[in-house]
TORKOL-955570 format. One record per residue (C-alpha): residue in one letter; x, y, z. Coordinates in Angstrom, 3 decimals, m for minus. Layout:
N
<"A" <X Y Z>>;
...
//
This chain:
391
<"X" <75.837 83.422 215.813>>;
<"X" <78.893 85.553 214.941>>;
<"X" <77.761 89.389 214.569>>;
<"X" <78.348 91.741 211.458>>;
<"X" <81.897 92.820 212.557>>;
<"X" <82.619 88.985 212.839>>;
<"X" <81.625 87.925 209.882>>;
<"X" <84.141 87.458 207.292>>;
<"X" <84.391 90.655 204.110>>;
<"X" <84.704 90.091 200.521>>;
<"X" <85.058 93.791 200.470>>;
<"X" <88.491 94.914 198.618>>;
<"X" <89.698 98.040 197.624>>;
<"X" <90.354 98.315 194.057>>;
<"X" <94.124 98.421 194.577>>;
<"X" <96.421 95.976 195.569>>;
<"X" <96.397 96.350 199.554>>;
<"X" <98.940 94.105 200.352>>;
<"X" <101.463 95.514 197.996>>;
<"X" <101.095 99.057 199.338>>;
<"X" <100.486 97.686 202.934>>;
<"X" <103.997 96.062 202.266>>;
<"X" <105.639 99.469 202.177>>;
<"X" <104.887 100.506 205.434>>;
<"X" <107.051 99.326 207.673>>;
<"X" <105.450 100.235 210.839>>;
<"X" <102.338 98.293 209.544>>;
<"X" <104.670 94.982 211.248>>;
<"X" <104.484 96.085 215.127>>;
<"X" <101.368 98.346 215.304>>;
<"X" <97.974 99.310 213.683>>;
<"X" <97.735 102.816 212.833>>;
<"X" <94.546 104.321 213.275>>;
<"X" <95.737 107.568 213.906>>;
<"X" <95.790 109.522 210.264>>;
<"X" <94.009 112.544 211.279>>;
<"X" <96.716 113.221 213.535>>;
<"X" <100.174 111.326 212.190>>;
<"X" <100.702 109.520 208.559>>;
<"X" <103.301 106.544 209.238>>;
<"X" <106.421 106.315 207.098>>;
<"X" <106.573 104.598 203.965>>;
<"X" <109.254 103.174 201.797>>;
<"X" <109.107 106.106 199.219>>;
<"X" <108.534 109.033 202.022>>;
<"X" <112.236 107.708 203.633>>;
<"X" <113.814 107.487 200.765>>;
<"X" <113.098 111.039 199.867>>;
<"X" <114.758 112.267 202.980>>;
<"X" <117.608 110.895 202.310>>;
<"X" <117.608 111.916 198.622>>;
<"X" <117.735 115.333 200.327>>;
<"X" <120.543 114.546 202.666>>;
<"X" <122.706 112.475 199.974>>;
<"X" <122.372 115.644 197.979>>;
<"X" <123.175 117.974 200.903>>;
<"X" <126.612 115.465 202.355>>;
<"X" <127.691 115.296 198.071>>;
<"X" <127.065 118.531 196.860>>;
<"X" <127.353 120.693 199.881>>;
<"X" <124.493 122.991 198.302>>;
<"X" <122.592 122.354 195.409>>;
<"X" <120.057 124.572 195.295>>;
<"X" <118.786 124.606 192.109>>;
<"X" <117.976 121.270 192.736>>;
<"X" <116.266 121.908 195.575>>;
<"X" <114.323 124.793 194.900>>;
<"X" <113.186 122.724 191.658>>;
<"X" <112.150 119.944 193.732>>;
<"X" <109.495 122.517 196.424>>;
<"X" <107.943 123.763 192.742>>;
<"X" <107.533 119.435 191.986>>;
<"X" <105.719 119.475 195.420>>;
<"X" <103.887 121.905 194.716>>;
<"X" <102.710 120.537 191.381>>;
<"X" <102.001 117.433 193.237>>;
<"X" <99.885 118.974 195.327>>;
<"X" <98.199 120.827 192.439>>;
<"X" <96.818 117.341 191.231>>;
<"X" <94.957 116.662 193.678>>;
<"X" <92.854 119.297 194.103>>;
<"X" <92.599 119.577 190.246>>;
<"X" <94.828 123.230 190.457>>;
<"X" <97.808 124.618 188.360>>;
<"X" <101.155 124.456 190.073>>;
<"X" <101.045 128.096 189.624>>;
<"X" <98.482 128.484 191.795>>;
<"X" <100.107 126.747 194.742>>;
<"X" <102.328 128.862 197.612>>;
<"X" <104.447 126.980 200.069>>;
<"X" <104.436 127.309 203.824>>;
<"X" <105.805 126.102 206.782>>;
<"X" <102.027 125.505 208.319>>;
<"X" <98.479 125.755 207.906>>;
<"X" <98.261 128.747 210.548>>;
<"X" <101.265 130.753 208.950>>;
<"X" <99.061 130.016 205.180>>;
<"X" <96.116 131.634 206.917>>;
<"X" <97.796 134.470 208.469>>;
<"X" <98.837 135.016 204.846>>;
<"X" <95.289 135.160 203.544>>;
<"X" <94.626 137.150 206.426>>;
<"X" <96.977 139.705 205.849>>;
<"X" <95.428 140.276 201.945>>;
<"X" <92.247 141.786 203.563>>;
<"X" <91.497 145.370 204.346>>;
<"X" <88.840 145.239 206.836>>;
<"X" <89.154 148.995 207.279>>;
<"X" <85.550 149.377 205.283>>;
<"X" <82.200 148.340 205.662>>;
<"X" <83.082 144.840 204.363>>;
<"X" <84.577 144.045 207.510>>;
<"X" <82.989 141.269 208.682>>;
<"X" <84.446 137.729 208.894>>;
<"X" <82.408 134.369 209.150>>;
<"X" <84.013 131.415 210.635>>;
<"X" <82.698 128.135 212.387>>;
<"X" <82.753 126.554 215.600>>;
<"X" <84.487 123.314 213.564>>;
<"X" <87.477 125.227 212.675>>;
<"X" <90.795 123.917 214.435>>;
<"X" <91.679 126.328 217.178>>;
<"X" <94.917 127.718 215.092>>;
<"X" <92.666 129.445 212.432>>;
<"X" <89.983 130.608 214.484>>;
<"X" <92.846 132.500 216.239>>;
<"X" <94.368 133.959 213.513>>;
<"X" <90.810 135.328 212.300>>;
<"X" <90.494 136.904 215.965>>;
<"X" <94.097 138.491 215.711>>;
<"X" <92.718 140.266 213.094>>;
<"X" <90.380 141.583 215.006>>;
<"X" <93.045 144.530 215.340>>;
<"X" <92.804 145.717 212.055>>;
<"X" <89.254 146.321 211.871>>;
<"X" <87.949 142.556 211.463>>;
<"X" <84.528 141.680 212.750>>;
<"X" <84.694 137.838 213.405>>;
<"X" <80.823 135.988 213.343>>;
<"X" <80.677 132.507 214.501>>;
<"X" <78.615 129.838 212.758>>;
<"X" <77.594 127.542 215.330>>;
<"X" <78.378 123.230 215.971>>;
<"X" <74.948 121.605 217.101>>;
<"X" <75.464 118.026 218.216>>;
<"X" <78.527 117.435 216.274>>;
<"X" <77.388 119.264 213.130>>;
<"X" <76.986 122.147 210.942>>;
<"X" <73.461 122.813 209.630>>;
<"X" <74.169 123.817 205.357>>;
<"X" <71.612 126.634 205.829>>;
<"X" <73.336 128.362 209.303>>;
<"X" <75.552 130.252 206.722>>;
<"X" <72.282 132.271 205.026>>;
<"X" <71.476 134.308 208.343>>;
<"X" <75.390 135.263 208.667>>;
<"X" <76.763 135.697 205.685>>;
<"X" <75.596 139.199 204.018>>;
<"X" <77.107 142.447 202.203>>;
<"X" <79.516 143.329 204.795>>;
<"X" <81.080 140.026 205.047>>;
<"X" <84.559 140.072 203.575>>;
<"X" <85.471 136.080 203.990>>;
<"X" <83.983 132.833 204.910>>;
<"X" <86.574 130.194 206.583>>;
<"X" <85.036 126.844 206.844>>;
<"X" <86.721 124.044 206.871>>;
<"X" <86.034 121.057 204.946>>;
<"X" <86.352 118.282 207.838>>;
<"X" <85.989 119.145 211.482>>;
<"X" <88.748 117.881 213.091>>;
<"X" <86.724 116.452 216.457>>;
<"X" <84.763 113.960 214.411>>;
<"X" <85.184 113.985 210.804>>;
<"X" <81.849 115.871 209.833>>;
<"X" <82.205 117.443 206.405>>;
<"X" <80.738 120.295 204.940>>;
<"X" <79.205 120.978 201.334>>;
<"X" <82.102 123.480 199.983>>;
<"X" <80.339 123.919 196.986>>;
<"X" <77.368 125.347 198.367>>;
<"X" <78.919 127.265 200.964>>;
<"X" <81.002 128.831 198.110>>;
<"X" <77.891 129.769 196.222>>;
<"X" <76.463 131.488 199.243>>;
<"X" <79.857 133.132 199.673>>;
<"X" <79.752 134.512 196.105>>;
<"X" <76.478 135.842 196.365>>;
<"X" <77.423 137.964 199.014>>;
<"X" <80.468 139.080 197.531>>;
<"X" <82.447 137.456 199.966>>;
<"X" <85.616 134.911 199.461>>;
<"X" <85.460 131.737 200.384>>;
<"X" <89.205 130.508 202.467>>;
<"X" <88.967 126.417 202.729>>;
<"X" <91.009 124.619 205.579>>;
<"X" <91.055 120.559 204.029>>;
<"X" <93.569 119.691 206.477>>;
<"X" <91.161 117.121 207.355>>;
<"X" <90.233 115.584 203.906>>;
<"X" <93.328 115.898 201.538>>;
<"X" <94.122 112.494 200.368>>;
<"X" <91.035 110.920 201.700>>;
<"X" <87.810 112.365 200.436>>;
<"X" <88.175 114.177 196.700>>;
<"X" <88.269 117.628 196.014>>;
<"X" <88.574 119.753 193.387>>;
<"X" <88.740 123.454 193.527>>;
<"X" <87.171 124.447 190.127>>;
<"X" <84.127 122.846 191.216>>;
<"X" <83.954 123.801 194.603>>;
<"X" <84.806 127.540 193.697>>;
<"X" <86.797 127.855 196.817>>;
<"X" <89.244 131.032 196.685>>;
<"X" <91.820 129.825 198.603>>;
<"X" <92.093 126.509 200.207>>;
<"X" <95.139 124.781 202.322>>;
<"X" <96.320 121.524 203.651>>;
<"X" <99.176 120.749 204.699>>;
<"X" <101.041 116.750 204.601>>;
<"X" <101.112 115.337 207.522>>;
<"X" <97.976 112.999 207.688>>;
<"X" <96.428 111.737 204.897>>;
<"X" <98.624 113.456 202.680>>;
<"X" <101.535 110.682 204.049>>;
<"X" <104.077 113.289 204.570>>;
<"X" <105.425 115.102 208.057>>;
<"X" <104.970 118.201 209.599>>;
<"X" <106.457 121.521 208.274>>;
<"X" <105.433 121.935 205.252>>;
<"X" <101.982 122.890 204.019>>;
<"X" <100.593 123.940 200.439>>;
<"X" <97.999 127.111 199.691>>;
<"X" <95.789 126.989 196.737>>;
<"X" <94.956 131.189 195.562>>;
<"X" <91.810 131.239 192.824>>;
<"X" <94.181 132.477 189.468>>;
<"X" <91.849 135.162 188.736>>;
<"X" <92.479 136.396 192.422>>;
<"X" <96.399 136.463 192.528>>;
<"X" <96.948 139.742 190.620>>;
<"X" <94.689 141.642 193.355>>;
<"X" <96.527 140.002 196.360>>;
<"X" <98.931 141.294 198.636>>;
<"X" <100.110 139.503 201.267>>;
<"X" <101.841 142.043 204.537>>;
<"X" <103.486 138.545 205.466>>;
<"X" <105.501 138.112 202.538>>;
<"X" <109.852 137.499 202.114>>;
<"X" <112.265 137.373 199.274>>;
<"X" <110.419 133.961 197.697>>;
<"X" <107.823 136.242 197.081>>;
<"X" <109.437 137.952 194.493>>;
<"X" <109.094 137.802 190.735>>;
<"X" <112.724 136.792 190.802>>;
<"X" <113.832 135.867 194.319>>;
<"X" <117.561 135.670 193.136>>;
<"X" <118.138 139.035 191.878>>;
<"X" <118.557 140.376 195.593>>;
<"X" <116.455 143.359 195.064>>;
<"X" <116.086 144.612 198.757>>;
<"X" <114.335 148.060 197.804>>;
<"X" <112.210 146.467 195.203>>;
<"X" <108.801 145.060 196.166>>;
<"X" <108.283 143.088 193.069>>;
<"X" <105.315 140.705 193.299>>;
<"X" <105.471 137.079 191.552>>;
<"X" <102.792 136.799 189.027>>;
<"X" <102.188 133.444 190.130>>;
<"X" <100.099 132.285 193.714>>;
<"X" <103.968 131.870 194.874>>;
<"X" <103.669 135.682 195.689>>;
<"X" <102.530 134.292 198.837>>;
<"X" <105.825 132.454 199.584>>;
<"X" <107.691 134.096 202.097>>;
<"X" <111.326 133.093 203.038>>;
<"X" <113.644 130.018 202.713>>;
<"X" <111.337 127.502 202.032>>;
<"X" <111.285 124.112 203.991>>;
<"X" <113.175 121.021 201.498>>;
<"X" <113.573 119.131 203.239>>;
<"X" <109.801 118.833 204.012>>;
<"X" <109.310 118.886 200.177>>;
<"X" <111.020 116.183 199.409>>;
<"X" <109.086 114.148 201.441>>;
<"X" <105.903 115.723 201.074>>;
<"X" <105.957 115.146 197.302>>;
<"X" <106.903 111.801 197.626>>;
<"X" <103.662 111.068 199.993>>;
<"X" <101.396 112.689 197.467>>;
<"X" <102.770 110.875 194.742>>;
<"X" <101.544 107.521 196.245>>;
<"X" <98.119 109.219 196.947>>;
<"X" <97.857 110.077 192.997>>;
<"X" <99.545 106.966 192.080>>;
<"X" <96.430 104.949 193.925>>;
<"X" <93.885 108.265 193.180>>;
<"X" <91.691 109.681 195.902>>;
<"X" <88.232 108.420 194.625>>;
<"X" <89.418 105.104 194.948>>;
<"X" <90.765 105.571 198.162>>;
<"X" <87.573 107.346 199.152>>;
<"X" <85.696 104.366 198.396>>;
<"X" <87.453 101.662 200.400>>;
<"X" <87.603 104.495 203.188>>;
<"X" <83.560 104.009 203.215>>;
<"X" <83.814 100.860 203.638>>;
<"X" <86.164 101.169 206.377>>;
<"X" <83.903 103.792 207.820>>;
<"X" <80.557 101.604 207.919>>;
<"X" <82.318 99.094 209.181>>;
<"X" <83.674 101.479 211.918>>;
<"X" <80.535 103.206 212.838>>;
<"X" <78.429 99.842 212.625>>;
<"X" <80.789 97.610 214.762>>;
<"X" <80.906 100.969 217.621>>;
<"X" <77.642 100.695 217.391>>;
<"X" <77.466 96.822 218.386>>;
<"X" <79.687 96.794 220.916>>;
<"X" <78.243 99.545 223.002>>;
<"X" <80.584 102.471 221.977>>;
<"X" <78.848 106.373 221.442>>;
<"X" <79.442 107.744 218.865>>;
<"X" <80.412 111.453 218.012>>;
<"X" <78.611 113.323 215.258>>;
<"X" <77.214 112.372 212.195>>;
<"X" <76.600 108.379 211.422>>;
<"X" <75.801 108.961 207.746>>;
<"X" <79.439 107.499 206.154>>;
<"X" <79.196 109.986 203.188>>;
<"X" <79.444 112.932 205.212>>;
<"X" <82.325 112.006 207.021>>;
<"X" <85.991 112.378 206.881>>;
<"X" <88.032 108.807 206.886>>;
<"X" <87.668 109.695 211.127>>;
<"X" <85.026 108.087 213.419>>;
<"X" <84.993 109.372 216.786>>;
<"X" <84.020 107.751 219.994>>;
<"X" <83.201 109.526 223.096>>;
<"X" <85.579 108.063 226.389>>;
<"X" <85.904 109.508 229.679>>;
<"X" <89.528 110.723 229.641>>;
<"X" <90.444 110.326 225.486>>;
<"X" <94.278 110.774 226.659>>;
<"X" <94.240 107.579 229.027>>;
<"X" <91.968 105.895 226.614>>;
<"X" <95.297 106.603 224.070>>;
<"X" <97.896 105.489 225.798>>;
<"X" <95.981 102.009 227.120>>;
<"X" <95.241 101.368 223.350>>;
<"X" <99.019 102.261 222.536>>;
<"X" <100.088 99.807 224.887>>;
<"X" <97.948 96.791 223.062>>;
<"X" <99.161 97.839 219.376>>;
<"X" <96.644 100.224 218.518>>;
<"X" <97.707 103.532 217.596>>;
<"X" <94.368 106.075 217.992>>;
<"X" <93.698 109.972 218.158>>;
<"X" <92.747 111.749 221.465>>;
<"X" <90.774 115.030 221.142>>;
<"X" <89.137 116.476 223.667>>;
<"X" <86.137 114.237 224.575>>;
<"X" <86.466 111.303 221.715>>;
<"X" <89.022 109.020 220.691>>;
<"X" <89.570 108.881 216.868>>;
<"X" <89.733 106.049 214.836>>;
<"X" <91.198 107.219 211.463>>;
<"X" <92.432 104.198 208.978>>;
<"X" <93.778 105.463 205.757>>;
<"X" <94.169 103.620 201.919>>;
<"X" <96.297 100.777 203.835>>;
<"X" <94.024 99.723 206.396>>;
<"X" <92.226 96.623 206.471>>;
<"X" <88.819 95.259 207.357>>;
<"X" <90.784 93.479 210.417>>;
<"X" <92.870 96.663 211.773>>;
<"X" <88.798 98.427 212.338>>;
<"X" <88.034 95.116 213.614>>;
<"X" <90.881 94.821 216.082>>;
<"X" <91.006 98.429 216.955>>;
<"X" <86.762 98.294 218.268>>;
<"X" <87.964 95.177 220.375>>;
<"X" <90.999 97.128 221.876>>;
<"X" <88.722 100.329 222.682>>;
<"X" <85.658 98.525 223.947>>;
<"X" <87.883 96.647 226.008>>;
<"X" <89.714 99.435 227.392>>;
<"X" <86.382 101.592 227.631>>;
<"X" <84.832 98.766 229.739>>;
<"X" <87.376 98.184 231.657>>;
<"X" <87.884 102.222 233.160>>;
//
């Protein structure tokens, strides 16, 4: 009797798979499973490169044009986390964007004191211990078997805690955390709230206003569809006036043209956190891969992504696979992680049979994305319980 993972789906997402599964061109050699590290290339996402590169081989410089088109990205980016384009900055990176938020703080007082978890990425726990040289107090809430208990926050964050940085997915195993109510304890405190959603853009919905994050970043190169180099920073409005940055350039300027270089005029807008030339390339594409996630929308992504997740954590389950952190589908990042002896050997054997996975640490991620069908999880269990028994 064939089991659950052999049993034919009527499941479909509510958008037409093939179509979008036909502009992914890498979709006719391998199976990504890899979002949470690497989008692939689509149609659109190439043909804004060389948009860029026409433009730059015609024109020789056009930058109007291209300045215009980082402030498009930026709007793009807006959408889907429900923001103003005004609130957006630009960056090359999620770690320079958090060095920048960083940098806003004066941790000179008794509100010195900075919470952060065990889930964050290594880059931003790193920049919050830099810190540590101007006064900063960093307090660690702790990961217990995979997790983040909502209530650890209560005992650590108080009066003399300045910022919270959690971030919305953890990166190991796709765990995510309750923003809103971490916000709310935040508040109470009088602290900020800074949101890494590196992890979730694109995938699971979010929406600032109703999380009440303060600042919150991403940047494109996983489920946003883009590449590396660029990444976007969401300030709170009400917060930008108060705000300034010590990492800061000539984009940060109320008028970056006017070539002020003894004037330290501040934008009124959240791009007072840009900082120098800012990267178009990157832009191009990066709005282009955002566009296709608001064409399709990210609730309707999310759902087919739970699908894709049951089916994920159900069929590890049934062929003898352990799994890593939480089983419950609607606490989890489009990322299921499976714990392997040696995750970077694990990688390349699945590489090798079509598969293209994550390696982190202990686990190997299995991260499908808006394109991915019921028979990419399917075939990607078989290659890494066949690989697994094999070592």
């Amino acid at each position: 009797m064939p089991t659950e993972t052999e049993r034919p789906s009527s499941a479909a997402p509510t958008y037409d798979l093939a179509a979008y599964r036909a502009r992914i061109p890498l979709l006719t050699s391998l199976i990504p499973m890899n979002n949470c590290s690497q989008a692939p290339q689509t149609d659109v996402t190439r043909a804004a490169a060389e948009r860029y590169l026409d433009s730059w081989n015609q024109s020789g410089m056009d930058w109007d044009a291209w300045v215009e088109e980082v402030q498009l990205a930026k709007g793009e980016f807006a959408r889907i986390i429900n923001a103003s384009a005004d609130e957006i900055a630009v960056f090359s990176s999620v770690s320079e964007a958090t060095s920048a938020v960083a940098s806003t703080i004066d941790f000179a007082g008794n509100r010195n004191k900075v919470v952060v978890t065990e889930a964050e990425f290594p880059t931003i726990g790193h920049v919050w211990l830099a810190q540590e040289r101007r006064g900063a107090r960093v307090n660690w809430i702790p990961v217990r078997d995979g997790m983040i208990a909502p209530d650890s926050y209560h005992a650590v964050v108080d009066e003399r805690t300045a910022i919270v940085s959690a971030c919305h997915g953890y990166y190991l195993n796709g765990f995510t955390q309750d923003l809103a109510r971490i916000a709310e304890r935040a508040h109470a405190a009088g602290a900020l709230l800074y949101v890494d959603a590196y992890q979730t853009l694109g995938s699971v919905p979010v929406d600032v206003r109703a999380t009440g994050a303060d600042f919150l970043a991403a940047g494109n190169l996983k489920y946003l569809m883009g590449i590396p180099g660029i990444a976007f920073l969401y300030v709170r409005r009400e917060l930008i006036e108060q705000l300034h940055p010590l990492m800061t350039g000539w984009f940060g300027r109320s008028n970056p043209f006017a070539f002020q270089v003894k004037q330290l005029d501040w934008s009124a807008t959240a791009s007072r956190f840009d900082s120098g030339t800012p990267p178009v390339i990157n832009a191009y594409v990066a709005r282009a891969g955002m566009a296709i996630i608001n064409e399709i929308g990210v609730g309707d992504i999310r759902r087919w992504l739970e699908v894709l997740g049951q089916r994920l954590i159900d069929g590890g389950r049934e062929r003898g696979l352990t799994l890593h952190g939480t089983p419950d589908v609607s606490h989890k990042t489009a990322s299921t992680a499976f714990v392997v002896d040696d995750s970077h050997a694990v990688e390349l054997l699945m590489r090798r049979r079509g598969i293209v996975p994550s390696a982190r640490g202990p686990v190997i991620r299995l991260a499908p994305h808006f394109y991915s069908t019921i028979a990419d999880v399917d075939t990607a269990l078989d290659v890494l319980a066949s690989v697994v028994g094999a070592r």
